[in-house]
C-alpha positions as CSV (number, residue, x, y, z in Angstrom):
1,X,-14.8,-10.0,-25.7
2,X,-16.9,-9.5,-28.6
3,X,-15.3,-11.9,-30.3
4,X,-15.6,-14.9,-27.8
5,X,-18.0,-17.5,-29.2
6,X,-21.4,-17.6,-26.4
7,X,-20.3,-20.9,-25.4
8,X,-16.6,-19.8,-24.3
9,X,-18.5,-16.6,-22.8
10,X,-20.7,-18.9,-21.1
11,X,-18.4,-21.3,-19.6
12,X,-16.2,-18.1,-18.3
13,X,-19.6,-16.4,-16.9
14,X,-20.0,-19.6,-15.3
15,X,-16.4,-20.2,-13.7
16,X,-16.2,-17.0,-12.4
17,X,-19.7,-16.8,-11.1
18,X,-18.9,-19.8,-9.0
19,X,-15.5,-18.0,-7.7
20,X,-17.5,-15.0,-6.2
21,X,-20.4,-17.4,-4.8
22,X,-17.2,-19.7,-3.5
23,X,-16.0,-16.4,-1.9
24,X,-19.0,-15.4,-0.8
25,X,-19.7,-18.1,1.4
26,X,-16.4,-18.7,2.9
27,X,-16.8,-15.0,4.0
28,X,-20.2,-15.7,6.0
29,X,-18.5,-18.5,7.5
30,X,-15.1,-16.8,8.7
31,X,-17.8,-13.3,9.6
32,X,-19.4,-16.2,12.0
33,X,-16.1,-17.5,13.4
34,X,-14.9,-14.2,14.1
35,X,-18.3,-13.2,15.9
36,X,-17.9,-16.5,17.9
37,X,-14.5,-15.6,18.7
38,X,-15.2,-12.2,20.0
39,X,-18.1,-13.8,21.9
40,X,-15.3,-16.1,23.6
41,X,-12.5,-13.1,24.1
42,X,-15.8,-11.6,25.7
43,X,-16.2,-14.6,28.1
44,X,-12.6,-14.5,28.7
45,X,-12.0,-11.1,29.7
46,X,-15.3,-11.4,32.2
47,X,-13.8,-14.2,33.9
48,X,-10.8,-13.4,34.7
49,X,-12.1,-9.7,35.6
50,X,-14.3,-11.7,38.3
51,X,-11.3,-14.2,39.4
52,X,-9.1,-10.3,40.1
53,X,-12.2,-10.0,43.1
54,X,-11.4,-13.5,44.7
55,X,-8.8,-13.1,47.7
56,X,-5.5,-15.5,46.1
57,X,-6.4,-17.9,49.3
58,X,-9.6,-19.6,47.7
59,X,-9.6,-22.8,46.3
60,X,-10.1,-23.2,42.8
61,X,-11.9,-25.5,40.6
62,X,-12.0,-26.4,37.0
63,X,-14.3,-28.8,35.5
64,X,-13.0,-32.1,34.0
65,X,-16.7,-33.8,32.6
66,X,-18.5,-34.2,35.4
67,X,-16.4,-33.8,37.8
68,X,-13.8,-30.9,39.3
69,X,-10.5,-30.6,39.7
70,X,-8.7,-28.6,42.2
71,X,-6.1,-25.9,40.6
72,X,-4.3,-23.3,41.9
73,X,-4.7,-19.8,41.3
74,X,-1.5,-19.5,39.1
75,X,-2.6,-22.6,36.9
76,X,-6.2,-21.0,36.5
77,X,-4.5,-17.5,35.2
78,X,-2.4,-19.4,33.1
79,X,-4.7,-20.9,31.7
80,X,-7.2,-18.1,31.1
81,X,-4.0,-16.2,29.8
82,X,-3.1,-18.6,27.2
83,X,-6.6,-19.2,26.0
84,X,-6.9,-15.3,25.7
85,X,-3.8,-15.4,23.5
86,X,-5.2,-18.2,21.6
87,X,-8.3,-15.8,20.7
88,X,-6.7,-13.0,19.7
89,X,-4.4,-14.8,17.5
90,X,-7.4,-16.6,15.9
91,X,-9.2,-13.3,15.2
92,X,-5.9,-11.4,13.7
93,X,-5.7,-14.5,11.2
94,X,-9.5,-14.8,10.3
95,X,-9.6,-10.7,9.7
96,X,-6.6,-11.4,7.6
97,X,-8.8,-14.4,5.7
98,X,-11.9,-12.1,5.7
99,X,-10.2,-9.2,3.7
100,X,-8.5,-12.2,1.7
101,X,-12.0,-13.6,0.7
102,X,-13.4,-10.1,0.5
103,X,-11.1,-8.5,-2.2
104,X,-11.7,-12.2,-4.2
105,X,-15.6,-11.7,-4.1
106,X,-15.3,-8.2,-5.0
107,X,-12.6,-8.7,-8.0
108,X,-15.1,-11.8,-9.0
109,X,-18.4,-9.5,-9.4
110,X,-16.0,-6.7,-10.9
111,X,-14.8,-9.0,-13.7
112,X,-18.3,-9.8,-13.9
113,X,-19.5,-6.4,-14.3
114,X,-16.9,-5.5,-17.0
115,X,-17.8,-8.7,-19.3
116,X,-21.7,-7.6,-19.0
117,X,-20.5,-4.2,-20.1
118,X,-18.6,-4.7,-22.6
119,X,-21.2,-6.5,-24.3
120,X,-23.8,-4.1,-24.0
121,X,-21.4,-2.6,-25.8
122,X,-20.5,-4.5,-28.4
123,X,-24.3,-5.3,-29.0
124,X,-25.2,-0.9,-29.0
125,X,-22.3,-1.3,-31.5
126,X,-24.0,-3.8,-33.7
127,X,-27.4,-2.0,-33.7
Protein backbone atom coordinates (compact mmCIF):
# COMPACT_ATOMS: atom_id res chain seq x y z
CA UNK A 1 0.00 0.00 0.00
CA UNK A 2 2.95 1.97 0.59
CA UNK A 3 3.29 2.70 -2.70
CA UNK A 4 -0.29 4.22 -3.47
CA UNK A 5 0.01 7.96 -4.01
CA UNK A 6 -2.18 9.87 -0.72
CA UNK A 7 -4.71 10.92 -3.12
CA UNK A 8 -5.53 7.20 -4.52
CA UNK A 9 -5.18 6.23 -0.63
CA UNK A 10 -7.55 8.87 0.15
CA UNK A 11 -10.17 8.28 -2.36
CA UNK A 12 -10.08 4.34 -1.34
CA UNK A 13 -10.28 5.43 2.55
CA UNK A 14 -13.14 7.39 1.42
CA UNK A 15 -15.06 4.70 -0.72
CA UNK A 16 -14.81 2.20 1.67
CA UNK A 17 -15.61 4.34 4.67
CA UNK A 18 -18.86 5.21 3.01
CA UNK A 19 -19.58 1.27 2.47
CA UNK A 20 -19.37 0.44 6.24
CA UNK A 21 -21.40 3.75 7.23
CA UNK A 22 -23.82 2.53 4.11
CA UNK A 23 -23.94 -0.84 6.02
CA UNK A 24 -24.12 0.48 9.14
CA UNK A 25 -27.27 2.17 8.78
CA UNK A 26 -29.15 -0.26 6.77
CA UNK A 27 -28.42 -2.52 9.79
CA UNK A 28 -30.22 -0.06 12.37
CA UNK A 29 -32.94 0.11 10.10
CA UNK A 30 -33.58 -3.78 9.34
CA UNK A 31 -32.57 -4.22 13.78
CA UNK A 32 -35.82 -1.76 13.88
CA UNK A 33 -37.99 -3.73 11.37
CA UNK A 34 -37.23 -6.90 12.97
CA UNK A 35 -38.08 -5.43 16.54
CA UNK A 36 -41.32 -4.13 14.99
CA UNK A 37 -41.99 -7.40 13.62
CA UNK A 38 -41.51 -9.33 16.81
CA UNK A 39 -43.70 -6.67 18.41
CA UNK A 40 -46.47 -7.68 15.79
CA UNK A 41 -45.86 -11.74 16.00
CA UNK A 42 -46.29 -10.69 19.81
CA UNK A 43 -49.73 -9.10 19.12
CA UNK A 44 -50.52 -11.92 16.96
CA UNK A 45 -49.93 -14.78 19.11
CA UNK A 46 -52.03 -12.68 22.10
CA UNK A 47 -54.90 -12.46 19.98
CA UNK A 48 -55.54 -15.42 18.84
CA UNK A 49 -54.58 -16.91 22.39
CA UNK A 50 -57.66 -14.68 23.67
CA UNK A 51 -60.01 -15.62 20.50
CA UNK A 52 -59.08 -19.87 21.73
CA UNK A 53 -61.32 -18.52 25.25
CA UNK A 54 -64.39 -17.26 23.08
CA UNK A 55 -67.14 -20.23 22.79
CA UNK A 56 -67.09 -20.72 18.44
CA UNK A 57 -70.90 -19.33 18.71
CA UNK A 58 -69.96 -15.53 19.21
CA UNK A 59 -70.24 -13.15 16.58
CA UNK A 60 -67.23 -11.71 15.35
CA UNK A 61 -66.18 -8.38 14.21
CA UNK A 62 -63.30 -6.82 12.29
CA UNK A 63 -62.87 -3.30 11.76
CA UNK A 64 -63.18 -1.84 8.18
CA UNK A 65 -62.29 2.35 9.03
CA UNK A 66 -64.83 3.24 11.11
CA UNK A 67 -66.93 0.82 10.89
CA UNK A 68 -67.27 -3.23 11.59
CA UNK A 69 -67.81 -5.98 9.70
CA UNK A 70 -69.27 -9.19 10.73
CA UNK A 71 -66.86 -12.37 10.10
CA UNK A 72 -67.00 -15.68 10.99
CA UNK A 73 -64.85 -17.42 13.33
CA UNK A 74 -63.09 -19.44 10.45
CA UNK A 75 -62.36 -16.18 8.39
CA UNK A 76 -60.96 -14.39 11.63
CA UNK A 77 -58.41 -17.55 12.17
CA UNK A 78 -57.62 -17.41 8.83
CA UNK A 79 -56.78 -14.44 8.85
CA UNK A 80 -54.81 -14.23 12.02
CA UNK A 81 -53.09 -17.45 10.63
CA UNK A 82 -51.97 -15.97 7.46
CA UNK A 83 -50.85 -12.73 8.91
CA UNK A 84 -48.80 -14.86 11.48
CA UNK A 85 -47.11 -16.58 8.49
CA UNK A 86 -46.57 -13.30 6.87
CA UNK A 87 -44.43 -12.31 10.10
CA UNK A 88 -42.43 -15.03 10.45
CA UNK A 89 -41.56 -15.09 6.89
CA UNK A 90 -40.62 -11.32 7.17
CA UNK A 91 -38.36 -11.93 10.18
CA UNK A 92 -36.48 -15.15 8.56
CA UNK A 93 -35.63 -12.78 5.49
CA UNK A 94 -34.67 -9.56 7.49
CA UNK A 95 -32.27 -11.94 9.92
CA UNK A 96 -30.96 -13.14 6.66
CA UNK A 97 -30.39 -9.20 5.52
CA UNK A 98 -29.10 -8.37 8.96
CA UNK A 99 -26.22 -10.96 8.94
CA UNK A 100 -25.89 -9.90 5.09
CA UNK A 101 -25.33 -6.13 6.15
CA UNK A 102 -23.40 -7.33 9.22
CA UNK A 103 -20.58 -9.36 7.66
CA UNK A 104 -20.34 -6.05 4.92
CA UNK A 105 -19.83 -3.56 7.87
CA UNK A 106 -17.51 -5.72 9.49
CA UNK A 107 -15.35 -6.75 6.29
CA UNK A 108 -15.63 -2.68 5.63
CA UNK A 109 -13.93 -1.58 9.13
CA UNK A 110 -11.53 -4.74 8.65
CA UNK A 111 -10.21 -3.47 5.31
CA UNK A 112 -10.11 -0.35 7.06
CA UNK A 113 -8.03 -1.55 9.84
CA UNK A 114 -5.49 -3.37 7.68
CA UNK A 115 -4.84 -0.13 5.28
CA UNK A 116 -4.24 1.94 8.73
CA UNK A 117 -1.88 -0.76 9.64
CA UNK A 118 -0.06 -1.21 7.09
CA UNK A 119 0.91 2.20 7.01
CA UNK A 120 2.00 2.53 10.34
CA UNK A 121 4.02 0.24 9.04
CA UNK A 122 5.43 1.41 6.20
CA UNK A 123 5.92 4.84 8.01
CA UNK A 124 7.96 2.76 11.34
CA UNK A 125 9.75 1.44 8.23
CA UNK A 126 10.75 4.83 6.83
CA UNK A 127 11.86 6.18 10.32
Amino acid sequence: MSNLSDDTLRRILQQIEGQAVSATRSLSVVRAQIQSRERERKILTLTQRELADVPGECKMYKGVGKMFVLQSRKDVDGTLSAQEKTVSEDLTNLAKKSKYLQKQADEANAQLNDIFRSQLRAQEQQS
